[in-house]
gemmi code that builds the backbone of each chain (N, CA, C; Angstrom):
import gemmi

chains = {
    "A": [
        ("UNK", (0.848, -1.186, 0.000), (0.000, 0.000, 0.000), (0.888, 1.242, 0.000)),
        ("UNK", (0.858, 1.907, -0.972), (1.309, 3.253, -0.984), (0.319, 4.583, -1.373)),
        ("UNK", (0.508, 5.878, -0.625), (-0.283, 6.508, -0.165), (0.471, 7.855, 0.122)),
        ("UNK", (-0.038, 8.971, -0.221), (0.326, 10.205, 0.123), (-0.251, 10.707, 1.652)),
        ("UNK", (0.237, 11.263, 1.980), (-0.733, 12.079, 3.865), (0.374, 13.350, 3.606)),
        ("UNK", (-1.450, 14.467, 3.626), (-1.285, 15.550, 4.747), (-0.915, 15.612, 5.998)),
        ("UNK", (-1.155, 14.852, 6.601), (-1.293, 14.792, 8.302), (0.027, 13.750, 8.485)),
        ("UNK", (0.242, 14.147, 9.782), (1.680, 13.741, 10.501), (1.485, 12.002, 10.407)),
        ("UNK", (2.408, 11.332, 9.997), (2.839, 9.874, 10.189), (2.918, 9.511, 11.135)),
        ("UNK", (2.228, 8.317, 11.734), (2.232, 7.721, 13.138), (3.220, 6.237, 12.264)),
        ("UNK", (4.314, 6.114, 13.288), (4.986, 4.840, 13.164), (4.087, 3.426, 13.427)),
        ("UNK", (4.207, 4.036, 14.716), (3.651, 2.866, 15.342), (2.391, 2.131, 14.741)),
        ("UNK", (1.167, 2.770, 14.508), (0.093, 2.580, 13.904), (0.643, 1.724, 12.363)),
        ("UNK", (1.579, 2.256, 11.897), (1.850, 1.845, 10.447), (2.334, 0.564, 10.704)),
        ("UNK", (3.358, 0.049, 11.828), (4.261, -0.975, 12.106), (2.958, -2.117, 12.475)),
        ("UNK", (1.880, -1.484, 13.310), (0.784, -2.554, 13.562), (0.284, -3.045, 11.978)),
        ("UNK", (0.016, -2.171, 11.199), (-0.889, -2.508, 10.065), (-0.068, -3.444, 9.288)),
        ("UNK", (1.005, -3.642, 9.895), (2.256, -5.024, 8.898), (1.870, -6.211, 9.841)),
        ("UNK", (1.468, -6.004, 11.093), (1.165, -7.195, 11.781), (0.731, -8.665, 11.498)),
        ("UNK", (1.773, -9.924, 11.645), (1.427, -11.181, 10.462), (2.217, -12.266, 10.963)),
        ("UNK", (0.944, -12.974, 12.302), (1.568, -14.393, 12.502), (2.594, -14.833, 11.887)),
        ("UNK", (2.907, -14.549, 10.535), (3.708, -15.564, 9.528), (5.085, -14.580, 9.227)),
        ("UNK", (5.098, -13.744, 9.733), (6.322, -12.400, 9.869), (7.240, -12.199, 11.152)),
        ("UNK", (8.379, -13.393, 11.026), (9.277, -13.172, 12.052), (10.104, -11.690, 11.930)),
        ("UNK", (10.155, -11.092, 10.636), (10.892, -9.754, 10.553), (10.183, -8.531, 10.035)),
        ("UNK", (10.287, -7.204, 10.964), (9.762, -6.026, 10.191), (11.024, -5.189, 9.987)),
        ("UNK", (11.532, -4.840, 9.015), (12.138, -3.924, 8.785), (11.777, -2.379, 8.140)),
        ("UNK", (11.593, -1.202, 8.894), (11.183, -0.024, 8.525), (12.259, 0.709, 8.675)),
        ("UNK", (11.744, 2.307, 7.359), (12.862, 2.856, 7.323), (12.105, 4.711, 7.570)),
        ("UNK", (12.697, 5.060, 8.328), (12.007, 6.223, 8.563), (12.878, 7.624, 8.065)),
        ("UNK", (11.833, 8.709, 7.153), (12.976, 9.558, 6.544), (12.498, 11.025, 6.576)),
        ("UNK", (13.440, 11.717, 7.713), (12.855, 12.709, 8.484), (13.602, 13.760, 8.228)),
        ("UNK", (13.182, 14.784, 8.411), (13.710, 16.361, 7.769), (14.825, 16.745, 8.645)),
        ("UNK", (15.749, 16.850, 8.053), (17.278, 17.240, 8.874), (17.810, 18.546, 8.421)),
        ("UNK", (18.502, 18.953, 9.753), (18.452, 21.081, 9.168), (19.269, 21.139, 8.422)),
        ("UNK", (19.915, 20.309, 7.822), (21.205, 20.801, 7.028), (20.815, 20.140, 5.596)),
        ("UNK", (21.465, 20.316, 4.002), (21.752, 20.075, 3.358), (22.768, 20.842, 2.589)),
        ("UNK", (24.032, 20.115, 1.750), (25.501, 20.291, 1.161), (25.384, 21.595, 2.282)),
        ("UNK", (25.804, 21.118, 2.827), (26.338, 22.259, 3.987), (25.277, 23.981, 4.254)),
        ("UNK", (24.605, 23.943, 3.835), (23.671, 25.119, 4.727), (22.393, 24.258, 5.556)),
        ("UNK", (22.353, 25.420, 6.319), (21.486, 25.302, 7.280), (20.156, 25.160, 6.603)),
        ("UNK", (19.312, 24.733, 7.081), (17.576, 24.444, 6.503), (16.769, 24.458, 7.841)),
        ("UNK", (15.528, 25.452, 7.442), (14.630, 26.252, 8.917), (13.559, 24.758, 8.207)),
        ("UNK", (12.895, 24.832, 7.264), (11.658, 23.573, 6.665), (11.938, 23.362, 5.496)),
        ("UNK", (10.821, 22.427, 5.356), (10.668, 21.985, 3.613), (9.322, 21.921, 3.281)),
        ("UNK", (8.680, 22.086, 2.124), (7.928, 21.704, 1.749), (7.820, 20.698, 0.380)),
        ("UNK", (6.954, 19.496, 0.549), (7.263, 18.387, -0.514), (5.733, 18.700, -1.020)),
        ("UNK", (5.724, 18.641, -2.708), (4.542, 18.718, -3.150), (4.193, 17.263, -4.143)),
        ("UNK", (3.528, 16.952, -4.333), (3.394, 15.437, -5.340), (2.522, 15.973, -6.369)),
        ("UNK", (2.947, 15.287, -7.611), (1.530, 15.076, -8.286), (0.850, 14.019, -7.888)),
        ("UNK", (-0.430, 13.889, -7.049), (-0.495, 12.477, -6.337), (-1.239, 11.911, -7.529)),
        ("UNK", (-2.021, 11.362, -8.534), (-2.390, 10.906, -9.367), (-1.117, 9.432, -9.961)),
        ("UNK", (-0.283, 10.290, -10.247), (1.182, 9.639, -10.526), (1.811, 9.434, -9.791)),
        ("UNK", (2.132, 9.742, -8.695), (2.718, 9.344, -7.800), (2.307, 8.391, -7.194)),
        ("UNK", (0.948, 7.562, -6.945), (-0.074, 6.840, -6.248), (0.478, 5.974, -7.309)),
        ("UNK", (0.411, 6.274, -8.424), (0.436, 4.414, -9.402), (1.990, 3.923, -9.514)),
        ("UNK", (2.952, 5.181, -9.330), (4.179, 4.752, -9.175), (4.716, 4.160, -7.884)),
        ("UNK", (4.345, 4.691, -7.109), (4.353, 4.117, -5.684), (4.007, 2.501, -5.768)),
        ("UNK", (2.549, 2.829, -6.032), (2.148, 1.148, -6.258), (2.907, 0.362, -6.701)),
        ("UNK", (3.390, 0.378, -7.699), (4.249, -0.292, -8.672), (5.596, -0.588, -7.903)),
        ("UNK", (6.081, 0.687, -7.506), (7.437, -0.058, -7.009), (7.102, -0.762, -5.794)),
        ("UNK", (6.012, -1.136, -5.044), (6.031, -2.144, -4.052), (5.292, -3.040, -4.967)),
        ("UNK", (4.841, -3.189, -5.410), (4.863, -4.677, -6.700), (6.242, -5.262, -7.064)),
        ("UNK", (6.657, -4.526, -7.256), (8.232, -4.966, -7.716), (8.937, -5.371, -6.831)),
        ("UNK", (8.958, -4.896, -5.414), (9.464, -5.365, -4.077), (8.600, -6.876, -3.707)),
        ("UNK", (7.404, -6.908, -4.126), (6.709, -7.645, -3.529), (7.489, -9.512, -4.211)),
        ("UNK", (7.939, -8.442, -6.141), (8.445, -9.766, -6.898), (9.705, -10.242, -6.656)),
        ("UNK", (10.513, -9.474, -6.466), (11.939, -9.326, -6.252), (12.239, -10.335, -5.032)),
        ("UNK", (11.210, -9.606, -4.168), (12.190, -10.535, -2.442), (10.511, -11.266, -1.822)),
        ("UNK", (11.142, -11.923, -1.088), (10.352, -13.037, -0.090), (9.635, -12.428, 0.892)),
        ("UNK", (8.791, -11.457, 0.501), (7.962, -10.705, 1.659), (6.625, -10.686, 1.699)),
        ("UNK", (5.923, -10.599, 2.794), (4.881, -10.620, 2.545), (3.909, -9.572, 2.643)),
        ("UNK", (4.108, -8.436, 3.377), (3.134, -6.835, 2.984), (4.577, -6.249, 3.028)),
        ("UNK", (4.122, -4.718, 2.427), (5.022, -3.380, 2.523), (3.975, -2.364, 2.361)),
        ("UNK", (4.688, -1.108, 2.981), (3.841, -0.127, 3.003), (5.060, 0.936, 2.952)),
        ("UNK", (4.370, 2.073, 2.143), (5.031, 3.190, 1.687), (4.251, 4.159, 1.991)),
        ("UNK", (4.300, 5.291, 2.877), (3.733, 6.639, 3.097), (4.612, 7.446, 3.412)),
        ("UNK", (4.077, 8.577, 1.872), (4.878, 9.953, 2.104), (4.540, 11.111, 2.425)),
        ("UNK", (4.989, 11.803, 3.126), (4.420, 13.396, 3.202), (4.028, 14.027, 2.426)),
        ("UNK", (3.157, 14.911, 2.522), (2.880, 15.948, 1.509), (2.936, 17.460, 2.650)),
        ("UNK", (3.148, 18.203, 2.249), (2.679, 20.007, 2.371), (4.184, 20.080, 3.470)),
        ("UNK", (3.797, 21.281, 4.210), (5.100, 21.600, 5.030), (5.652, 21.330, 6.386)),
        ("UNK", (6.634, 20.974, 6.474), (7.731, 19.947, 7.353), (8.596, 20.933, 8.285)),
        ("UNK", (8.418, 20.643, 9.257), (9.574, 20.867, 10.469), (10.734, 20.168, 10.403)),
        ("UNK", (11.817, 21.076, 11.000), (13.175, 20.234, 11.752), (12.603, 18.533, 12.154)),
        ("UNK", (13.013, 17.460, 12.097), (12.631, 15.769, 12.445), (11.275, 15.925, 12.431)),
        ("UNK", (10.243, 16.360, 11.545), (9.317, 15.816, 11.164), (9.366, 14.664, 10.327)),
        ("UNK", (8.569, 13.280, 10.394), (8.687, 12.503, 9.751), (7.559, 12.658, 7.671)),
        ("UNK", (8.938, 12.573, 6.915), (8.851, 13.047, 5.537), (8.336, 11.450, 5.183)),
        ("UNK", (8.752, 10.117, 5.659), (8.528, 8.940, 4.699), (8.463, 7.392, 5.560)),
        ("UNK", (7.189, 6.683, 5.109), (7.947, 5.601, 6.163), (7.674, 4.502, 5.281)),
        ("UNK", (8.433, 3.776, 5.950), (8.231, 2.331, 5.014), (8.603, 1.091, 5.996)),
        ("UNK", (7.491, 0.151, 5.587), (8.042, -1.106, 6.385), (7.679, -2.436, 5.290)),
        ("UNK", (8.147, -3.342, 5.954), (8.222, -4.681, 4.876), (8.205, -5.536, 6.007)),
        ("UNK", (7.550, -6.206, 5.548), (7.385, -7.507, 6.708), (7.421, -8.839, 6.158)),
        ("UNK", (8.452, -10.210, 6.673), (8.534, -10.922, 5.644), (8.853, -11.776, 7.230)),
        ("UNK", (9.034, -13.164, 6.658), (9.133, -14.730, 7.332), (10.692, -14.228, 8.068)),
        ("UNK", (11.583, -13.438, 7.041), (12.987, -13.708, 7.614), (13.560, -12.251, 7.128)),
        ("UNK", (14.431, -11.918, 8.356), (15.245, -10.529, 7.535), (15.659, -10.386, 6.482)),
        ("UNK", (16.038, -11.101, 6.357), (17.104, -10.646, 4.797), (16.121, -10.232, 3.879)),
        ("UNK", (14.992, -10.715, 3.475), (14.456, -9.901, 2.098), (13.622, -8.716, 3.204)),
        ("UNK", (13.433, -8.582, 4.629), (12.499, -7.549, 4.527), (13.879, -6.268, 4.939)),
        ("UNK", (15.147, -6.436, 5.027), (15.778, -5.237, 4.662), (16.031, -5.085, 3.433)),
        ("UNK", (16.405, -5.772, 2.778), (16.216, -5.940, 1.382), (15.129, -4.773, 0.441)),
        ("UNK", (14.192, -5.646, 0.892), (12.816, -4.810, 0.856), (12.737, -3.174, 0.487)),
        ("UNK", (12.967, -3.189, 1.963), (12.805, -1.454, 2.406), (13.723, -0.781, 1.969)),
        ("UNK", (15.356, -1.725, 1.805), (16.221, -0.216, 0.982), (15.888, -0.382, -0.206)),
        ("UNK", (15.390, -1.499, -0.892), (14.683, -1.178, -2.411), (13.466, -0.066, -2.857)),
        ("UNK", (12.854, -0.044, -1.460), (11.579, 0.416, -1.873), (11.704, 2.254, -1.736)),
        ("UNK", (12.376, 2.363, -0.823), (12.983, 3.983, -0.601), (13.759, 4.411, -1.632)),
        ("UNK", (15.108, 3.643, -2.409), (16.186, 4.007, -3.138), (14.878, 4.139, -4.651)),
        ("UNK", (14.367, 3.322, -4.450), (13.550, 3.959, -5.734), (12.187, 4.563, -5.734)),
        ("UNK", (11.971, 4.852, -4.416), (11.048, 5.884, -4.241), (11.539, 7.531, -4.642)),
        ("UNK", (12.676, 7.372, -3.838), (13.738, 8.683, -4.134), (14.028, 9.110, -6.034)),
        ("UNK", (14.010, 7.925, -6.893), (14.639, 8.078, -7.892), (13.385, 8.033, -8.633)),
        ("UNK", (12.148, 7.540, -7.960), (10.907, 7.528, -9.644), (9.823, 8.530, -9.226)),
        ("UNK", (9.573, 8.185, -7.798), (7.839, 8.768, -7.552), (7.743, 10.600, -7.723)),
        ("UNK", (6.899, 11.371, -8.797), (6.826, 12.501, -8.468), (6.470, 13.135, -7.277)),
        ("UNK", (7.638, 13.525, -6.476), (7.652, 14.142, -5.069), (8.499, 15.110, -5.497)),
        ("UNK", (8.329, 16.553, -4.677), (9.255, 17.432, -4.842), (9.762, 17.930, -3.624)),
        ("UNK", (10.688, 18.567, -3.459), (11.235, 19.084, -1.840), (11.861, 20.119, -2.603)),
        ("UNK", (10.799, 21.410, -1.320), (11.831, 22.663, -1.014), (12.279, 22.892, -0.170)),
        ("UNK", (13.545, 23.001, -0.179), (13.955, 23.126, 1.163), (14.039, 25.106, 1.047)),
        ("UNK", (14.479, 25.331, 2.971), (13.919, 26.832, 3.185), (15.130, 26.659, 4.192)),
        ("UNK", (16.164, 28.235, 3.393), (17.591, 28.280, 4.072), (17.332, 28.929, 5.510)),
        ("UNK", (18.395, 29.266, 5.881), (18.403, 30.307, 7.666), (18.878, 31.316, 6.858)),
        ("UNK", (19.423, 31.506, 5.704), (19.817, 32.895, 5.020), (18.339, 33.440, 4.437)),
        ("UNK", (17.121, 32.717, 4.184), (16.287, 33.467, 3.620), (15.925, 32.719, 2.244)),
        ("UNK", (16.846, 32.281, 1.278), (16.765, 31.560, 0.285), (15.893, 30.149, 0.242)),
        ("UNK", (15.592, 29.413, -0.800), (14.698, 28.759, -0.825), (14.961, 28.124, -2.119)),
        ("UNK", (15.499, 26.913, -2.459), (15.236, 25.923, -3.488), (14.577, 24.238, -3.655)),
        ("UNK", (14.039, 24.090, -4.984), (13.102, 23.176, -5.095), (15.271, 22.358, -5.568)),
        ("UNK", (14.998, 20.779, -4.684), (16.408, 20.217, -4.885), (15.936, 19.302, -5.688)),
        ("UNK", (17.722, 19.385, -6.423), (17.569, 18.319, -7.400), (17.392, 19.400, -8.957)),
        ("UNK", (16.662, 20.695, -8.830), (16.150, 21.364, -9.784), (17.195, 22.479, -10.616)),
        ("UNK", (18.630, 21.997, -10.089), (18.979, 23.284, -9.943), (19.592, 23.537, -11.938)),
        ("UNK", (19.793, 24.714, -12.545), (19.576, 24.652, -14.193), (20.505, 24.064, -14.663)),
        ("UNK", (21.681, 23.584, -14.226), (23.222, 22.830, -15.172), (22.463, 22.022, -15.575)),
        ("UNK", (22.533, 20.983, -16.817), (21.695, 19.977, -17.272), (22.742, 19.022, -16.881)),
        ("UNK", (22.397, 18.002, -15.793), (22.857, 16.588, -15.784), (23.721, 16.304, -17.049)),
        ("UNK", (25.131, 15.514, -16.735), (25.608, 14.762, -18.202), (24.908, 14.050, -18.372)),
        ("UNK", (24.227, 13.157, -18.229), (23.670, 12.201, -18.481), (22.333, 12.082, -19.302)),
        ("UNK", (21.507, 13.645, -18.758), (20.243, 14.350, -19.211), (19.084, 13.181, -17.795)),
        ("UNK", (19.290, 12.645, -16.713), (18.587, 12.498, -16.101), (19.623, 12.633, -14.585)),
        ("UNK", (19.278, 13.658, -13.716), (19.601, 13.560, -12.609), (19.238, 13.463, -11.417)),
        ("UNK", (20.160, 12.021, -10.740), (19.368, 11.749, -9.131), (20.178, 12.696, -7.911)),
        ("UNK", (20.926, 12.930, -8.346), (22.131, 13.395, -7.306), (21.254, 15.039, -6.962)),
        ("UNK", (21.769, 15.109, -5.521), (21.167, 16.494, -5.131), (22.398, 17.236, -5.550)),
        ("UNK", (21.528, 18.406, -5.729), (22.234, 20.033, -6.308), (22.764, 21.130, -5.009)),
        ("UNK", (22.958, 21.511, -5.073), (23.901, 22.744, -3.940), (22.734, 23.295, -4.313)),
        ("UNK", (22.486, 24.404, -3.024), (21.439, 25.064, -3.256), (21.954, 26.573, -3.798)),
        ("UNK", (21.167, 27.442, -4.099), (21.966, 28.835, -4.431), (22.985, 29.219, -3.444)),
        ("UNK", (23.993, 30.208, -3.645), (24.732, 30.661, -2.707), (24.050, 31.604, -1.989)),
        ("UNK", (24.260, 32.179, -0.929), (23.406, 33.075, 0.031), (23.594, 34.496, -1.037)),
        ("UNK", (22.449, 35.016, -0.921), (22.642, 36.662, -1.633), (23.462, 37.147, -0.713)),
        ("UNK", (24.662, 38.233, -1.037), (25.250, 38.660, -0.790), (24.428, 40.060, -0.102)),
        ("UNK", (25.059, 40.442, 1.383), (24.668, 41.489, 2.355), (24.854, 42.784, 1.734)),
    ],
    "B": [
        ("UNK", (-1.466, 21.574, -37.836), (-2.539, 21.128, -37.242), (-1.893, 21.379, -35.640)),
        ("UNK", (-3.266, 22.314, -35.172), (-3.085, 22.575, -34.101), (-4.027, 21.517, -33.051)),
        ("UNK", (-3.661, 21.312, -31.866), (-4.317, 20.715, -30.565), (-4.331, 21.383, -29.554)),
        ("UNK", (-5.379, 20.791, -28.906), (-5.896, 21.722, -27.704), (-5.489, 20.872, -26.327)),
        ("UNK", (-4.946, 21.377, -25.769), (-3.815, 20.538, -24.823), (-4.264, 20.869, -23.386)),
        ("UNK", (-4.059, 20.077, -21.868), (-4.167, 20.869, -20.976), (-3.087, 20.238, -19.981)),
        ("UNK", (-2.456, 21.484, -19.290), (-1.117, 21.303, -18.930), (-1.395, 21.716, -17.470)),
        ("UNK", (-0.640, 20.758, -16.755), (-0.607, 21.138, -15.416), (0.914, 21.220, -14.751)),
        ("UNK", (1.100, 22.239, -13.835), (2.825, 22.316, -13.457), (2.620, 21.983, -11.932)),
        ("UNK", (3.926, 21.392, -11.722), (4.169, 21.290, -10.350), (5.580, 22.031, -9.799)),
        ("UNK", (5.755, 22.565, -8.441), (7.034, 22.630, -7.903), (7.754, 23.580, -9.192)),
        ("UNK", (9.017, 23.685, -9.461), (9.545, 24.772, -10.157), (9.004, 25.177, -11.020)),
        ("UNK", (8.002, 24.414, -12.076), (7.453, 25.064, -12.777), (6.771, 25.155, -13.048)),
        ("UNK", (5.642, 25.553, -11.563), (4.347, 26.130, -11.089), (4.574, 26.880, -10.870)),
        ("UNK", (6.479, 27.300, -9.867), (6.434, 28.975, -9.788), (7.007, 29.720, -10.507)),
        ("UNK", (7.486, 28.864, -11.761), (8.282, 29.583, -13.173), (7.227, 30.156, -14.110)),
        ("UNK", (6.444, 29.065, -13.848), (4.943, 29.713, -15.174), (4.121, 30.763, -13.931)),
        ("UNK", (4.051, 30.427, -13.169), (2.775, 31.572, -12.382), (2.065, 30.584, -12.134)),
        ("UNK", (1.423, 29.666, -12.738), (0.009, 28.997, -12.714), (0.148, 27.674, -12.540)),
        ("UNK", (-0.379, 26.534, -12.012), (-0.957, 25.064, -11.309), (-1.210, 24.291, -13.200)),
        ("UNK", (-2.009, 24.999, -13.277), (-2.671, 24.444, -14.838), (-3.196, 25.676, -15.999)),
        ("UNK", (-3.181, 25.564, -16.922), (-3.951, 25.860, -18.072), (-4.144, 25.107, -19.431)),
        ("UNK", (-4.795, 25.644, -20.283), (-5.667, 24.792, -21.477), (-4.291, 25.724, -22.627)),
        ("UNK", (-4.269, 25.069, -23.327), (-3.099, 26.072, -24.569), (-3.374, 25.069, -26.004)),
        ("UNK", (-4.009, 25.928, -27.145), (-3.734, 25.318, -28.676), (-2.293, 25.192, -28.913)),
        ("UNK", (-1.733, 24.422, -29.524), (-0.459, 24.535, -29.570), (-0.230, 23.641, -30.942)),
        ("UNK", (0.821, 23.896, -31.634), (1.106, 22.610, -33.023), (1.755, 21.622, -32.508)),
        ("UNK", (2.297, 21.813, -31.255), (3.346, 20.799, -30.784), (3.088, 19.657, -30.695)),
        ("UNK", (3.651, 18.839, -31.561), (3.348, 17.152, -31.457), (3.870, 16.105, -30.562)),
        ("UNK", (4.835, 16.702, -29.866), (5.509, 15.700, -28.929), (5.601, 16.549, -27.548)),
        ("UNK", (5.811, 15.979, -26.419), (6.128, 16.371, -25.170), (7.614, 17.209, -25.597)),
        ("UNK", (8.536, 17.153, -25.879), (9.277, 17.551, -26.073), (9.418, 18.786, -26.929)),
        ("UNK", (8.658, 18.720, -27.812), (8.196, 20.119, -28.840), (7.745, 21.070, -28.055)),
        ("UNK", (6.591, 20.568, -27.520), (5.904, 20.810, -26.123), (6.614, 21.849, -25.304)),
        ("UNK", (7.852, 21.422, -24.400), (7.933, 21.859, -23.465), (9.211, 22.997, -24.208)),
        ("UNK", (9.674, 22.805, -25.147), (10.456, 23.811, -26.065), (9.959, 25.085, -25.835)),
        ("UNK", (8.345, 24.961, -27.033), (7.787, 25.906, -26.719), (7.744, 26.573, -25.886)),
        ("UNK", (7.322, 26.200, -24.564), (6.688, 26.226, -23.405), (8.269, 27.438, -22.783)),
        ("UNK", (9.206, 26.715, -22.657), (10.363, 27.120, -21.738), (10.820, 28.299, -22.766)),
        ("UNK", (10.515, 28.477, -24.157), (11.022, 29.986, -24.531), (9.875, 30.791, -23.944)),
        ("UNK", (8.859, 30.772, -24.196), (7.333, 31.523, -23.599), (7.468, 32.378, -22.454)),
        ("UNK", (8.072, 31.097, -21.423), (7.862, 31.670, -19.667), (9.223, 31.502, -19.269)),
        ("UNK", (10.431, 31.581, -20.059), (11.785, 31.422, -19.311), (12.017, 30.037, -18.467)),
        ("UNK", (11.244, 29.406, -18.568), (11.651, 27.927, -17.841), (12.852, 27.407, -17.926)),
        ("UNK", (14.119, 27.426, -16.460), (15.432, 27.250, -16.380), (16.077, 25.578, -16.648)),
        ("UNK", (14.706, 24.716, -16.133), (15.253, 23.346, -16.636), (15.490, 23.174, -18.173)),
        ("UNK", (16.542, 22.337, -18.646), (16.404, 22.039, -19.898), (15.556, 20.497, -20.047)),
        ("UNK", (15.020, 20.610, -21.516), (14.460, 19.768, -21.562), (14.872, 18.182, -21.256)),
        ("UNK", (15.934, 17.986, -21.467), (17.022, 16.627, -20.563), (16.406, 16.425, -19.586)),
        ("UNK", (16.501, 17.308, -18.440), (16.213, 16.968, -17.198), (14.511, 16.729, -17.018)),
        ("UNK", (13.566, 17.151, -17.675), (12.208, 16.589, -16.824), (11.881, 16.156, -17.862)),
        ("UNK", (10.998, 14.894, -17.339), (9.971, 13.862, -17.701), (8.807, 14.266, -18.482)),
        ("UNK", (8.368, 13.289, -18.878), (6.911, 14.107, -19.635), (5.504, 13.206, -18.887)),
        ("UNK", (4.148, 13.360, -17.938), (2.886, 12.270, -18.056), (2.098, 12.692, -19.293)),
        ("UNK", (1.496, 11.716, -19.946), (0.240, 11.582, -20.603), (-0.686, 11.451, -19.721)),
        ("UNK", (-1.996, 12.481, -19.603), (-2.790, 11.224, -19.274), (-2.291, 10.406, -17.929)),
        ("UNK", (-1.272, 10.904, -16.888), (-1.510, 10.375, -15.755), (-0.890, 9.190, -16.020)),
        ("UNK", (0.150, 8.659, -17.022), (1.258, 7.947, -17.261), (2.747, 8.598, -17.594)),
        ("UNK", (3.805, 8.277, -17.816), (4.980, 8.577, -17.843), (5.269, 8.080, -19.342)),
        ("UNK", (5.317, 9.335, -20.531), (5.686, 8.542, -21.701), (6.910, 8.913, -22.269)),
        ("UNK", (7.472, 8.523, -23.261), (8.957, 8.881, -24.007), (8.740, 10.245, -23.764)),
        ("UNK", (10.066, 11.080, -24.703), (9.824, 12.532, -24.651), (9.025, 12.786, -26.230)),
        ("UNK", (9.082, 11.717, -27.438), (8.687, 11.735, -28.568), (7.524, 11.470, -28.581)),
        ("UNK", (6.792, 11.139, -27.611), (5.093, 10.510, -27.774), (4.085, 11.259, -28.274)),
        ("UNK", (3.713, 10.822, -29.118), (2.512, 12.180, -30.144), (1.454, 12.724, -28.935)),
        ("UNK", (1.290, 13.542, -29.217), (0.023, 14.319, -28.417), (-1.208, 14.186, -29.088)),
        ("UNK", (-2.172, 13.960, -28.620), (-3.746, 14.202, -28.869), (-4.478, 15.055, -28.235)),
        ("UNK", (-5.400, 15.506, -29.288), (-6.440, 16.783, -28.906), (-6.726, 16.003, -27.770)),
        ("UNK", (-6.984, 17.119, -26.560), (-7.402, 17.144, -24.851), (-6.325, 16.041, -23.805)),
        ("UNK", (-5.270, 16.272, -24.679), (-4.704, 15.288, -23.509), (-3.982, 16.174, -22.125)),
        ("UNK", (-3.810, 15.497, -21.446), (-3.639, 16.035, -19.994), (-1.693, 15.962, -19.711)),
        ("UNK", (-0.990, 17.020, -20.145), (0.175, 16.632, -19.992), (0.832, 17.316, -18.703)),
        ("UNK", (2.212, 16.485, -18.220), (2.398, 16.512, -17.111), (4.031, 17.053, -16.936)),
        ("UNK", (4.701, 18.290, -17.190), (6.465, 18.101, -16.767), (6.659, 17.832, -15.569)),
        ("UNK", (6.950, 16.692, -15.342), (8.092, 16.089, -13.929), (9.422, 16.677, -14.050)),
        ("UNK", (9.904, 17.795, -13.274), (11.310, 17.775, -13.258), (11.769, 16.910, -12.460)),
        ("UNK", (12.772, 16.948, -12.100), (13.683, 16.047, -11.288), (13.265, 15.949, -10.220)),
        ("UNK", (12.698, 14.940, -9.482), (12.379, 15.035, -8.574), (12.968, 14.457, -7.042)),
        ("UNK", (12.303, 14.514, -6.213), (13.157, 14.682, -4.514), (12.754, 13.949, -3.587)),
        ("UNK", (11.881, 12.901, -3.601), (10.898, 12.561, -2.196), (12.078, 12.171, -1.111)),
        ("UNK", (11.571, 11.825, -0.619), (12.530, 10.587, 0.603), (12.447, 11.595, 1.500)),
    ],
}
model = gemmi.Model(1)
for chain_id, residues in chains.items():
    chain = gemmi.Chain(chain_id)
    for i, (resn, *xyz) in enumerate(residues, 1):
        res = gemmi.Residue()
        res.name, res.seqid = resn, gemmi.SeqId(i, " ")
        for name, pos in zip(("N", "CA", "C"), xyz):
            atom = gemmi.Atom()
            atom.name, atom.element = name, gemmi.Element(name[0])
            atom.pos, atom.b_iso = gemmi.Position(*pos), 0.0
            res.add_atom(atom)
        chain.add_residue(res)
    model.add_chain(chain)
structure = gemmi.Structure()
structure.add_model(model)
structure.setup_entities()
């Protein structure tokens, strides 16, 4: 099940909804707003989705988790609108018979959550500045880029 | 031959164009023609390399023909996690 939320992520509640006699392992991965990025400070963020597309891509990549490894539920919920310092941005859990595929799992299901689902993040400097990451105008060599961008330099005083 | 297109922006270039969505005739036959247009119009800083194109609430090439009323989508690069 993957799913966008307005409203704050409860772990716990999410970790019950994996709950499964037949699930000796849960592995979750929780991905929370930290003040810094490439070295400046960050006050919030705001993440916007196209959720339409984002809902069927989501889906999909826990289909693909579901084919890949030996698990038996996963769940993907991401934030939407605006984020505090350790507000929780993403959670994910996988629940399977045995660890190995449900870590497996979960760094599959994040590493390409990060790289497919339309989500956006702005982050919001302590200088005042403000960029959407990832966006920044050099064109990737490659013409597709995952790697985060430096954000602008601070306007000068 | 022109089509009647309707375009919706997200994130940079919702606040590069001004606007969420609008309706635009356009000759442009591909997502990529498309967003050409589009980025001389309103100064849009991504190049076309970097963002994606939806149809219709799918993810298609950048060459995919357009049809009258389709619903197109630029994904720039995007960020979740």
């Amino acid at each position: 099940m993957f799913r966008l939320s307005s409203a704050p992520l409860d772990p716990a509640a999410l970790a019950r909804s994996l709950d499964d006699p037949r699930a000796g392992a849960l592995a979750t991965f929780e991905g929370r707003v930290r003040n810094h990025n490439e070295g400046q400070p960050v006050l919030a963020l705001d993440y916007e989705a196209y959720a339409a597309l984002a809902e069927k891509e989501g889906t999909r990549i826990l289909e693909e988790a579901r084919a890949k490894f030996a698990i038996l539920h996963a769940v993907c919920v991401h934030r939407i609108g605006a984020l505090a310092i350790g507000d929780l941005a993403v959670w994910i859990g996988a629940a399977a018979a045995h660890r190995d595929a449900a870590f497996a799992a979960c760094r599959y299901i994040i590493d390409e959550t990060k790289a497919r689902v339309p989500v956006w993040k702005k982050e919001h400097y302590a200088t005042g500045a403000s960029a959407w990451i990832n966006c920044a105008t050099r064109p990737p060599a490659d013409g597709a880029s995952t790697t985060p961008s430096a954000p602008p330099a601070p306007p000068a005083p | 031959m022109t089509r009647t297109l309707r375009i919706e922006y997200f994130a940079l270039l919702r606040e590069q164009r001004g606007l969420a969505a609008e309706s635009l005739a356009t000759a442009a036959a591909t997502p990529t023609a498309l967003y050409e247009e589009l980025r001389a119009r309103h100064g849009f800083t991504l190049p076309a390399a970097a963002v994606r194109a939806a149809v219709n609430g799918e993810f298609v090439p950048a060459a995919a023909p357009l049809h009258e009323g389709d619903l197109i989508v630029f994904i720039p690069p995007v960020a979740g996690g």
